[in-house]
Every structure is written in C-alpha cells, then in structure tokens.
C-alpha positions as CSV (number, residue, x, y, z in Angstrom):
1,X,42.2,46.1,160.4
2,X,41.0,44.4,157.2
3,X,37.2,43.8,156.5
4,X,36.1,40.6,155.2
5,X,32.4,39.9,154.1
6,X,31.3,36.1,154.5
7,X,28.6,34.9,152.0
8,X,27.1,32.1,152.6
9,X,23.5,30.6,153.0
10,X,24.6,27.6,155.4
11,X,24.5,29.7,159.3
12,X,27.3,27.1,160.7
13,X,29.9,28.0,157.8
14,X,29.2,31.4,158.5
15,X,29.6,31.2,162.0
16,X,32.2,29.2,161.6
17,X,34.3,31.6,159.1
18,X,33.6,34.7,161.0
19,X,34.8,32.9,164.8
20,X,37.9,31.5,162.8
21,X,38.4,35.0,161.0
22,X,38.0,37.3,163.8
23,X,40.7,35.4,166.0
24,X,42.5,36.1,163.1
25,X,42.0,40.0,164.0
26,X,39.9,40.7,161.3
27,X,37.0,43.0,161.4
28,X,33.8,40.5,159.9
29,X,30.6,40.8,158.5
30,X,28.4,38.0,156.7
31,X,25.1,37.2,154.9
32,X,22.8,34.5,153.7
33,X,22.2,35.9,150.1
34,X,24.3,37.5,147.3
35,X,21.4,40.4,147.4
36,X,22.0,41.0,151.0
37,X,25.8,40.6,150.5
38,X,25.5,43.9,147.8
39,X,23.5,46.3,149.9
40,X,26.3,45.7,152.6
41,X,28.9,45.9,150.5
42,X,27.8,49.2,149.1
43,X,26.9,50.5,152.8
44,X,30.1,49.4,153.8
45,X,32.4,48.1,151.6
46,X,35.1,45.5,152.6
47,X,38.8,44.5,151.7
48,X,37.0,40.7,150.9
49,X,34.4,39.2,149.7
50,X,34.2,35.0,150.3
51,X,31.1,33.9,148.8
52,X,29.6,30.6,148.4
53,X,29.2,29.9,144.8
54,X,25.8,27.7,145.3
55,X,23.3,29.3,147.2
56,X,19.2,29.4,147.0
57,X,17.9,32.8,145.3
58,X,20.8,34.3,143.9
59,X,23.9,31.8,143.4
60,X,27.7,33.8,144.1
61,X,28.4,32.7,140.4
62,X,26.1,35.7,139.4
63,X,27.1,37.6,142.0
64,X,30.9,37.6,141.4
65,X,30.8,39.3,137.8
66,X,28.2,41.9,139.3
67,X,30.6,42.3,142.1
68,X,33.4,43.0,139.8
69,X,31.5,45.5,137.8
70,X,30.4,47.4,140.4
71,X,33.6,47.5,142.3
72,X,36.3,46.4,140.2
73,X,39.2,46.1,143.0
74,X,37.5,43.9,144.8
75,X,39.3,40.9,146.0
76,X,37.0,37.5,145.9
77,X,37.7,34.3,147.2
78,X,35.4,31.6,146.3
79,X,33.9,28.3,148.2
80,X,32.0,25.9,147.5
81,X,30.7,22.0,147.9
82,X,29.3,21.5,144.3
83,X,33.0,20.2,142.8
84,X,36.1,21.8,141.3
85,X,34.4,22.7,138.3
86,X,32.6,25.1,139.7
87,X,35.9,26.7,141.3
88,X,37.5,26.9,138.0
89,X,34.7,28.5,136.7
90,X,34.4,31.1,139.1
91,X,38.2,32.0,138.6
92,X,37.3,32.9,134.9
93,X,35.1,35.3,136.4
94,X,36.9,36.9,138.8
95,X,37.6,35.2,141.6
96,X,41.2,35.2,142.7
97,X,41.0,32.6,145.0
98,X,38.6,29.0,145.5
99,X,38.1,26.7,147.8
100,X,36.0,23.2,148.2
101,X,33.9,22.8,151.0
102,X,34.6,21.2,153.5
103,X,37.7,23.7,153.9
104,X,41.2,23.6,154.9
105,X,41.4,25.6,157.2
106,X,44.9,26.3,157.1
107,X,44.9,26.7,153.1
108,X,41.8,29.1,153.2
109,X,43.6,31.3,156.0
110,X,46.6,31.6,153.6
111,X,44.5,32.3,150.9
112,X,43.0,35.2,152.9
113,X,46.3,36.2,153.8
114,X,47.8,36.5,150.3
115,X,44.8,38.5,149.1
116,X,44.7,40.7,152.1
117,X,48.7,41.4,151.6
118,X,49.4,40.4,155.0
C-alpha cells in the first residue's frame, strides 16, 4: 500500500485529502507545516508528498527544493489557491504534478495515480 503525506495548513483540506485518499486504499499521513512535514518524512518516509505551496511559517515553495535535496526520488504534487503562477513555478522546482485549489477531485486522483504508477 502506497504512503502519501498531505501538507497543508487549512484542517478541512487535510481532512478532506486524507478521507478521499484513504478510500482510495492508501495508507495517509498529514501536517500543518513544511517543518512538521520533514521530521515525518524522515521518520517515515512516504511514496508522496502533496503540499500546499502557501502556508504560514514555512511556505511548500521552500519546502519542495529542500525536499528534493534531501530525498531526491521523491514524488511531489503541488496545490495551491494563490493562482497558476505559482503552480508553474513550483514545477521548476520539482514538483511533478500541481493543482489549484479548489481541486478536481477526479484530476487530482489521476494525478496521484500517475505518480504512484498505479
């Protein structure tokens, strides 16, 4: 069963993610912060990462290149309310996927799928 890690400050989008994902049949964790979101993933580390790219504290545009040099395999998919500028941007720095907020649902699950190789 793949791993995904949800980063996001907002408590409904992550509730909402990891409900949607676990139907799925993955195996979910999430976080509020990018910080918290590193300790995990080096506890634990999972086949995703979907981080918010705007976020109070530490925004997932910094934490996707740390992400990346830290573990270099790992597969990111962005998401994010501040516009697609932002979303291009974090696809120059690593993400392989990005989504606007609010999500299609449908679009971010295939997403998911397509990183995940399922």
């Amino acid at each position: 069963m793949a791993r995904i890690l949800v980063v996001d400050d907002n408590d409904d989008i992550r509730r909402m993610l990891r409900q949607l994902l676990e139907r799925a049949g993955y195996d979910v964790a999430d976080t509020h912060s990018a910080d918290d979101a590193l300790r995990s993933y080096r506890e634990k580390p999972a086949d995703l990462l979907i981080v918010d790219l705007l976020m109070p504290e530490k925004q997932g545009m910094t934490s996707i290149p740390e992400f990346l040099r830290e573990f270099p395999d790992v597969k990111i998919l962005a998401i994010s309310g501040a516009g697609r500028q932002f979303l291009a941007l974090a696809k120059k720095l690593g993400a392989q996927r990005a989504y606007t907020k609010p999500l299609e649902l449908d679009e971010l699950m295939q997403g998911v799928k397509e990183l995940l190789g399922d």
